[in-house]
NUDREN-86376 format. One record per residue (C-alpha): residue number from 1; residue in one letter; x negated, y negated, z negated. Coordinates in Angstrom, 3 decimals. Last residue first. Layout:
BEGIN
    k  r         X         Y         Z
  NUM  A         X         Y         Z
...
end
This chain:
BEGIN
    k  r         X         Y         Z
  308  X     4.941    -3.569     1.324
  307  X     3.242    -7.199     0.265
  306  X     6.471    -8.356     0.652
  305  X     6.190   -11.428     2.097
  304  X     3.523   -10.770     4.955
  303  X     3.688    -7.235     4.746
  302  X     7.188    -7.340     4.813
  301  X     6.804    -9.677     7.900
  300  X     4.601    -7.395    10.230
  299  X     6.422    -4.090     9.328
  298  X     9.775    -5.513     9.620
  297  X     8.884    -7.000    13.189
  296  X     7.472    -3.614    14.265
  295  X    10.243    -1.730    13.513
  294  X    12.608    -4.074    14.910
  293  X    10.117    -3.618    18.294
  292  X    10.572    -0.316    18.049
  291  X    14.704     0.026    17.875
  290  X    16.623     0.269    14.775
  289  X    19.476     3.551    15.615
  288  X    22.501     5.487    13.982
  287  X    25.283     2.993    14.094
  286  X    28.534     4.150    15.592
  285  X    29.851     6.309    12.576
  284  X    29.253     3.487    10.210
  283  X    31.948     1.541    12.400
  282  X    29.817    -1.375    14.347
  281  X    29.018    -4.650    13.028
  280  X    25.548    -4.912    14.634
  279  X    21.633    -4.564    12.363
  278  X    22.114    -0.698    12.032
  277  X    22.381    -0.488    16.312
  276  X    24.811     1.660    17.988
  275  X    26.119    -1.231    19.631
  274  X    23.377    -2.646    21.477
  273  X    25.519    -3.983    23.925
  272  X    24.379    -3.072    27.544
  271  X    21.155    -3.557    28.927
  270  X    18.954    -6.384    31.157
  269  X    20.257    -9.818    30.124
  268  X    18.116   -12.478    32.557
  267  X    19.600   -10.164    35.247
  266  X    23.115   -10.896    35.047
  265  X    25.268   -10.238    31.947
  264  X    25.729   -11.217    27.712
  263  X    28.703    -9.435    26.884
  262  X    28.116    -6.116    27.803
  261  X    30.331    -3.280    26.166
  260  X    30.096    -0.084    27.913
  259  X    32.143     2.135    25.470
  258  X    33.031     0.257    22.362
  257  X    32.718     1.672    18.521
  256  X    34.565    -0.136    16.159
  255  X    33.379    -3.898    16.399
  254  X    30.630    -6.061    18.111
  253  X    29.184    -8.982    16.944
  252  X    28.800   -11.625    19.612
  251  X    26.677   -12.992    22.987
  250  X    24.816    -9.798    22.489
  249  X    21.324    -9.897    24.169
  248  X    19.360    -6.246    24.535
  247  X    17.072    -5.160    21.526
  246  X    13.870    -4.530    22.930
  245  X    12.367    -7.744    22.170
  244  X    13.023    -9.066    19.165
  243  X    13.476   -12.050    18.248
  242  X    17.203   -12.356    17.520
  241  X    18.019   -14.446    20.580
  240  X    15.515   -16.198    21.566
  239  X    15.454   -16.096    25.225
  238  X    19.630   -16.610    25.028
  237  X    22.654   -15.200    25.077
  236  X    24.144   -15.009    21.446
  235  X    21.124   -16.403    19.110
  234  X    21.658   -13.339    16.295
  233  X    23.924   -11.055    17.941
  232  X    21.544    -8.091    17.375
  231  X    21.917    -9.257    13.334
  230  X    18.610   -10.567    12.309
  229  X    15.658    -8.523    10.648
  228  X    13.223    -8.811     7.678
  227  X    12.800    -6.443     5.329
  226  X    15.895    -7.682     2.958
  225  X    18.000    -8.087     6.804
  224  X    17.524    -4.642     7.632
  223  X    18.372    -3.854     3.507
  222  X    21.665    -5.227     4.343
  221  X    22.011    -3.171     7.169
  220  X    21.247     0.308     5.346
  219  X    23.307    -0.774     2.615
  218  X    26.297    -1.367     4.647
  217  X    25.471     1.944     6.105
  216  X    26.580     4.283     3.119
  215  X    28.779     6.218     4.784
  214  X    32.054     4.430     4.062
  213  X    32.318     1.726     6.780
  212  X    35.309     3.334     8.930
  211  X    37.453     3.408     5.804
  210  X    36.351     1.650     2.409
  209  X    37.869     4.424     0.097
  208  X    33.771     5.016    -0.732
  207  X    32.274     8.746     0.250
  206  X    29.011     7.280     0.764
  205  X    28.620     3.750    -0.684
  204  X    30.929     1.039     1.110
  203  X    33.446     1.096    -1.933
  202  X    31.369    -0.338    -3.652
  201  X    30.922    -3.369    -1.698
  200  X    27.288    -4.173    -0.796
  199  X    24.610    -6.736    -2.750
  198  X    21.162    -6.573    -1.666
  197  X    18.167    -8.200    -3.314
  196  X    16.103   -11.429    -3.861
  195  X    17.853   -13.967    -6.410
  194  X    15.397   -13.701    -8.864
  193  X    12.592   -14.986    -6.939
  192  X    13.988   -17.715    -5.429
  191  X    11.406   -20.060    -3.502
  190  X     8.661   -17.280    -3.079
  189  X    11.690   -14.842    -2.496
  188  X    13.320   -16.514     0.057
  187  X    10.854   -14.963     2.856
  186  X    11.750   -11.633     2.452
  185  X    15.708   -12.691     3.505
  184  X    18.387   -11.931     1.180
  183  X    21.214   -10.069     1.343
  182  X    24.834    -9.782     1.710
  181  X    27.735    -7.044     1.527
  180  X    31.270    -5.668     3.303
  179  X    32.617    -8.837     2.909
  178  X    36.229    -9.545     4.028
  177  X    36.919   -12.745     1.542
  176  X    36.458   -10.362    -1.782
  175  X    33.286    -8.277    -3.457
  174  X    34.259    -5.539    -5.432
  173  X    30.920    -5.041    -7.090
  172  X    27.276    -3.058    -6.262
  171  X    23.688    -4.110    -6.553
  170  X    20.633    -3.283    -4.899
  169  X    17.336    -4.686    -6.011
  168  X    14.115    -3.242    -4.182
  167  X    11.098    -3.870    -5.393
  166  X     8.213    -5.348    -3.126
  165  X     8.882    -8.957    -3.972
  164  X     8.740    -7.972    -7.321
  163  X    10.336    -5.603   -10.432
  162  X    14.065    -6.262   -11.611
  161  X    16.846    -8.860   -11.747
  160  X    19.804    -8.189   -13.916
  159  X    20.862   -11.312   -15.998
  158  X    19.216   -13.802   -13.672
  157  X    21.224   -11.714   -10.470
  156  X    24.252   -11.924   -12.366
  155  X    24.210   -15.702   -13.184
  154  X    22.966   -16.729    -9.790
  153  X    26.195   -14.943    -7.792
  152  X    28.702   -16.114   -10.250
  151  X    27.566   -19.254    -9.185
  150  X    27.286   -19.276    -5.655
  149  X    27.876   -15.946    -3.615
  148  X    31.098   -13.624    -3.219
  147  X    31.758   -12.738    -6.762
  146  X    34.879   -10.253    -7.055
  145  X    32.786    -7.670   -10.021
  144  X    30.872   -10.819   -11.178
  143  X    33.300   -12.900   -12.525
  142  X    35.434    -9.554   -13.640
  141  X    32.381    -8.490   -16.097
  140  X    31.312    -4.375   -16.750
  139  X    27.491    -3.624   -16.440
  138  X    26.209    -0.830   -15.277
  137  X    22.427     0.029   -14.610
  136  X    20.579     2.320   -12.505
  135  X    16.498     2.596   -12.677
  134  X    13.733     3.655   -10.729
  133  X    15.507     5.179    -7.048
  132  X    13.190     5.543    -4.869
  131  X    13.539     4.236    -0.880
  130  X    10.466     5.729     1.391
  129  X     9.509     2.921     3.960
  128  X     8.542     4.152     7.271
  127  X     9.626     2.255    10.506
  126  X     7.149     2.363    12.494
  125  X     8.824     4.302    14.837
  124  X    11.819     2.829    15.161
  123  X    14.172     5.007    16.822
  122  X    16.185     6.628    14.197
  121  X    13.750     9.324    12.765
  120  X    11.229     6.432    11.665
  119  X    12.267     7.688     7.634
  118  X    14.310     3.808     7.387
  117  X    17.734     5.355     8.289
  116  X    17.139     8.706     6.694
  115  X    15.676     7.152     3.589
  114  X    18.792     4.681     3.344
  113  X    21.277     7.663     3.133
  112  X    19.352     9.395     1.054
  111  X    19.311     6.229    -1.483
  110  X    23.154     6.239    -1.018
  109  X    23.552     9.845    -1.703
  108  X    22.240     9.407    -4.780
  107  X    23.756     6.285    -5.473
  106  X    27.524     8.139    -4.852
  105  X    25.941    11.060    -7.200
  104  X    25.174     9.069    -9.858
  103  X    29.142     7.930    -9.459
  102  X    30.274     4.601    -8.816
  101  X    31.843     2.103   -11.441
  100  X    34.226    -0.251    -9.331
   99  X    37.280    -0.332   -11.569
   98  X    36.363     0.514   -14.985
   97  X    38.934    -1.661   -16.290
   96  X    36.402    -4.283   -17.967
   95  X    35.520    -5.394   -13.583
   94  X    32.603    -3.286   -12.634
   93  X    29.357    -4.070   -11.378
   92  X    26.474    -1.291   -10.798
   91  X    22.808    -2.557   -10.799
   90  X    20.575    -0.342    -8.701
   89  X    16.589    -1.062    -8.871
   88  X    14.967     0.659    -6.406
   87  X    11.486     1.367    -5.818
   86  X    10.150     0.433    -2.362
   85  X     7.193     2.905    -1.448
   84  X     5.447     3.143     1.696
   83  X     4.705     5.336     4.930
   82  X     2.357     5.291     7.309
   81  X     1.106     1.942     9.182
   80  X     1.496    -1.454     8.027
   79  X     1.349    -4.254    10.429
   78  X    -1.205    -6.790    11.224
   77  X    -3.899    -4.911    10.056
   76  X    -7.109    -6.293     9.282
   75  X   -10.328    -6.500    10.732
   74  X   -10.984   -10.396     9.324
   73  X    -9.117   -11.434    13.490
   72  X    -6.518    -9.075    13.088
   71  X    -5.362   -10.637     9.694
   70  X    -5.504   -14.344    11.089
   69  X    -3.329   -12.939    14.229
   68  X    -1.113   -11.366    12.104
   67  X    -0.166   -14.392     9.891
   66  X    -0.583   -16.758    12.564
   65  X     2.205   -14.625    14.394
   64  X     4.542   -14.237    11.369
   63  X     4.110   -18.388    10.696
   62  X     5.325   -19.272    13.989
   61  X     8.662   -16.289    13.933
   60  X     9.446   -18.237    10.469
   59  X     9.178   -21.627    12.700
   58  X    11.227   -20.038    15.700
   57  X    13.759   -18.999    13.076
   56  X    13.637   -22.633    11.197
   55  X    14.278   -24.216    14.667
   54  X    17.290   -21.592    15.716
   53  X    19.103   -21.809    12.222
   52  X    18.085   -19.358     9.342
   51  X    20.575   -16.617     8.735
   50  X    23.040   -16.646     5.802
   49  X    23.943   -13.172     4.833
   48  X    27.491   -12.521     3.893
   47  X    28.112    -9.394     6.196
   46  X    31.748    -8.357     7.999
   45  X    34.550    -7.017     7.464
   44  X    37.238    -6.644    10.821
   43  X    40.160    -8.777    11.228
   42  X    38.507   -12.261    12.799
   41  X    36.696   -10.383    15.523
   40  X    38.085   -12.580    18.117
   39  X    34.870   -14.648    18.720
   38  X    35.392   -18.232    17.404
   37  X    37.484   -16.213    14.665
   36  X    34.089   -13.909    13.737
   35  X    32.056   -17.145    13.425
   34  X    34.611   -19.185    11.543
   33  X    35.395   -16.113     9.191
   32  X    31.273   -15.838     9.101
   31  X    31.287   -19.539     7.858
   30  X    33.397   -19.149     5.246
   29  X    32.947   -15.819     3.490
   28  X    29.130   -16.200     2.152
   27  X    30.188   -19.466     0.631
   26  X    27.268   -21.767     1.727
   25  X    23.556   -20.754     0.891
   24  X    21.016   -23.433     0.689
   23  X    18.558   -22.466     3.312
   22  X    18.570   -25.688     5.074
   21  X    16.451   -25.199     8.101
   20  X    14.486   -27.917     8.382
   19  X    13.406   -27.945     4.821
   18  X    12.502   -24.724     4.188
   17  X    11.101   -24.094     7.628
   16  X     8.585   -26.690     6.568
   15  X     7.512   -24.906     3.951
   14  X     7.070   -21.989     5.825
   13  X     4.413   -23.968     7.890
   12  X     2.522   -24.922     5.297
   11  X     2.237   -21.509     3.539
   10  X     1.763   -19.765     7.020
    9  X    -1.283   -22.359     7.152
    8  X    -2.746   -21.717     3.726
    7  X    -2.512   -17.711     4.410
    6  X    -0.727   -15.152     2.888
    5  X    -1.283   -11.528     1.989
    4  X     0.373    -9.770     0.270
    3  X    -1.524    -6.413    -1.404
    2  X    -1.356    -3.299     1.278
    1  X     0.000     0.000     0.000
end
């Protein structure tokens, strides 16, 4: 396992993506409902996470390069081979009823789950991280059980935040306002520390009442976005789009399980849809792939931020 590593210049430069881009996190519901309404997806769930706008992106992407370049150049690598450990921390929320309190064997399953996605079996194949489960805690409070960001959001978190940048926190609650989960991006941690980790709807876990996303892949996209990646729709049709290369332009999330979607055509957009991709807003039973270059991108910037 590789120590972090960051450089005066990505320092800079990150900083300034802090203040461009505005990271200060809105209602997780409101701005997706606009999104998915703007695109006719208004009924399905959907994630919380707040991505960067275009400038900060391209400044994040900026600071990745140097990063790897600087590390190249002292005989370094620029992105972690083999596999590596993320320890998990899972924090169950229930409202005083009991409602919400998952089984062991629900988190069990969920850390195989994740291990299957992340094991390099799924198309990425540099994808290795190996997801252990350290510690699993339960804590009853109806604030946090329906908490969808802000307040509610920074009080659990302070209360049950564990380990580093490199540890995995992963909590659980009956979220509202059609969210299936949220997460944080690796480079928010230096700024917020306690507030890095995962949240997903119980229900979501494997074998949850949550139907069509009830195999455990809400975590498994979540935890793309907590080791660095963008949704596939991330940019809509354009050269930037979510900054990666092999995964084909999506001009908008995608839902169920479509047969030959394309919306982003011609021959600047080579490919259809990638639909069965983790990082979309497909049915669990439609996602089952992270391409190369996503594999490549997470190794490169959890190493960066992560130190993983």
């Amino acid at each position: 396992m590789y120590r972090k590593f960051v450089t005066f210049l990505a320092v800079g430069v990150l900083a300034l993506a802090l203040i461009v881009g505005n990271f200060t996190r809105t209602t997780s519901a409101q701005s997706d409902q606009a999104f998915e309404s703007a695109n006719g997806n208004a009924s399905f769930l959907k994630c919380g996470t707040k991505h960067p706008d275009d400038e900060t992106a391209r400044l994040i992407d900026e600071a990745n390069a140097r990063f790897k370049a600087n590390r190249q150049a002292e005989g370094g690598i620029a992105e972690r081979t083999g596999t590596v450990n993320v320890n998990v921390y899972f924090h169950v929320i229930t409202n005083t009823s009991g409602g919400g309190n998952v089984s062991d064997t629900a988190i069990a399953n969920q850390i195989t789950v994740l291990n299957q996605a992340y094991s390099g079996a799924t198309g990425g194949t540099n994808t290795l991280y190996r997801f252990t489960l350290v510690s699993t805690d339960r804590t009853a409070n109806n604030t946090w059980f329906t908490c969808t960001g802000g307040t509610c959001e920074q009080q659990m978190k302070t209360a049950l935040h564990k380990g580093g940048a490199a540890d995995l926190n992963l909590y659980t609650n009956g979220m509202g306002g059609g969210l299936l989960g949220w997460a944080t991006f690796p480079w928010d941690y230096a700024s917020a520390p306690t507030m890095d980790g995962v949240v997903c709807l119980y229900s979501s876990l494997p074998g949850g009442s949550t139907t069509n996303f009830n195999q455990g892949d809400t975590a498994t996209h979540e935890v793309g976005h907590w080791v660095g990646l963008y949704h596939t729709f991330q940019g809509g049709c354009t050269s930037q789009g979510d900054l990666v290369s092999d995964t084909p332009a999506e001009r908008s999330s995608a839902a169920g399980c479509p047969t030959g979607r394309d919306t982003c055509t011609g021959k600047r957009y080579p490919g259809l849809d990638p639909i069965h991709n983790f990082m979309d807003y497909t049915y669990d039973s439609c996602m089952f792939e992270f391409t190369a270059g996503q594999a490549s991108r997470a190794d490169s910037i959890t190493l960066q931020y992560r130190g993983l």
